[in-house]
C-alpha positions in Angstrom: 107.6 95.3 80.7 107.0 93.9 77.3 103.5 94.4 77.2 104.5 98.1 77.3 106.9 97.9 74.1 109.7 97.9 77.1 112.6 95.3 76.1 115.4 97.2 78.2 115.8 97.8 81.6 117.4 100.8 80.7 114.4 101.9 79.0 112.5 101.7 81.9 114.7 102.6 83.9 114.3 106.4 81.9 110.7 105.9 81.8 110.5 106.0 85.3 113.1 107.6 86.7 114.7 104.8 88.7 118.1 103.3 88.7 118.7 101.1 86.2 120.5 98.7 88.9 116.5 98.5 91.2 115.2 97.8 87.4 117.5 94.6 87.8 117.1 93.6 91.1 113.0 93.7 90.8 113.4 91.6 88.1 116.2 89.2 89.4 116.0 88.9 93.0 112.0 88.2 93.0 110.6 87.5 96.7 114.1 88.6 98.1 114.2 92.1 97.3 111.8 94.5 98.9 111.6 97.7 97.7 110.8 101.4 98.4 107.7 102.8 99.0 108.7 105.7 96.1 109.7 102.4 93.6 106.4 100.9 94.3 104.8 104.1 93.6 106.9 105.1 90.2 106.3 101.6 88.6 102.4 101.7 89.5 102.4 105.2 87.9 104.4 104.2 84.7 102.2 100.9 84.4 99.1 102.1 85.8 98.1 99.7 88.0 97.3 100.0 91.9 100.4 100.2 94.3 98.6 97.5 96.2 98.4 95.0 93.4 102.1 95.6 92.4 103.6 96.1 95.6 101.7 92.7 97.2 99.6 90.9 94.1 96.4 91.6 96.1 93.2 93.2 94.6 92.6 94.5 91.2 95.5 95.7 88.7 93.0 98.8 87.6 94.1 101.4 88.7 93.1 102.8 92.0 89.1 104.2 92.4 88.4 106.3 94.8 87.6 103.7 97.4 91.0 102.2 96.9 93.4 105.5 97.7 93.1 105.2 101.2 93.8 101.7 101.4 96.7 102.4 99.6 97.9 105.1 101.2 97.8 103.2 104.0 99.5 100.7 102.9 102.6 103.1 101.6 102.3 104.0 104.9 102.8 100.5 106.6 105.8 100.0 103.9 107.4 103.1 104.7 107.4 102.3 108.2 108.7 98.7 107.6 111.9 100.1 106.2 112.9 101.7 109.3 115.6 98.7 111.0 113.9 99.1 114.5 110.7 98.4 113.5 111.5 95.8 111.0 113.1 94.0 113.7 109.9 94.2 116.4 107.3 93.6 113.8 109.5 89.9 113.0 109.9 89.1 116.8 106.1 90.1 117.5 105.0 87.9 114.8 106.7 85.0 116.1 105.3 85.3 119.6 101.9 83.2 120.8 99.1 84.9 121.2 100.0 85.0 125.1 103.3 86.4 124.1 101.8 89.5 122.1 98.8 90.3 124.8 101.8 91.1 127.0 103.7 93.1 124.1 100.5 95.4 123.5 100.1 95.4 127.2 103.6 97.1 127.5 102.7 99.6 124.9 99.5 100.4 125.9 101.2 101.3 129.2 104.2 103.0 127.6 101.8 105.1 125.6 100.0 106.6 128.9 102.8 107.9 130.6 
């Protein structure tokens, strides 16, 4: 923010059109607030950086290259899709199955998927 001339949240919170209280919680909470897909977006727009790199701290800051829109657009995607409570819930039980467990999970949806 300061690197921007931004010493309020409030000022940023104009800048970019989001609520002054998700200003606060990015900046509070840290690792335990997650949030939108359209915040992600807004704050890599205002700052210019790469939703990827803000949203994750992967890749390069620089703004996205051609290369880099799908990947991100994909990954808005796969964020947009983690907010939704049902699939939030069977991504964190698939992850904590063995590898035996999830054959049998893919399995099931393979199967489901044919019908």
């Amino acid at each position: 923010m300061h690197g921007r001339g931004i010493s309020k949240q409030s000022h940023l919170a104009r800048e970019t059109g989001l609520a002054q209280s998700t200003i606060n919680r990015l900046l509070t909470r840290g690792d335990n607030y997650r949030p939108g897909v359209e915040t992600i977006q807004r704050l890599a727009d205002y700052f210019r950086v790469s939703p990827d790199w803000l949203a994750r701290g992967r890749g390069s800051p620089v703004p996205a290259t051609v290369d880099s829109v799908q990947e991100s657009a994909e990954l808005m995607d796969a964020m947009q899709l983690y907010q939704a409570p049902d699939a939030r819930e069977v991504l964190e039980r698939y992850v904590r199955l063995d590898p035996e467990g999830r054959a049998v999970v893919l399995e099931l949806l393979r199967w489901i998927d044919k019908r």
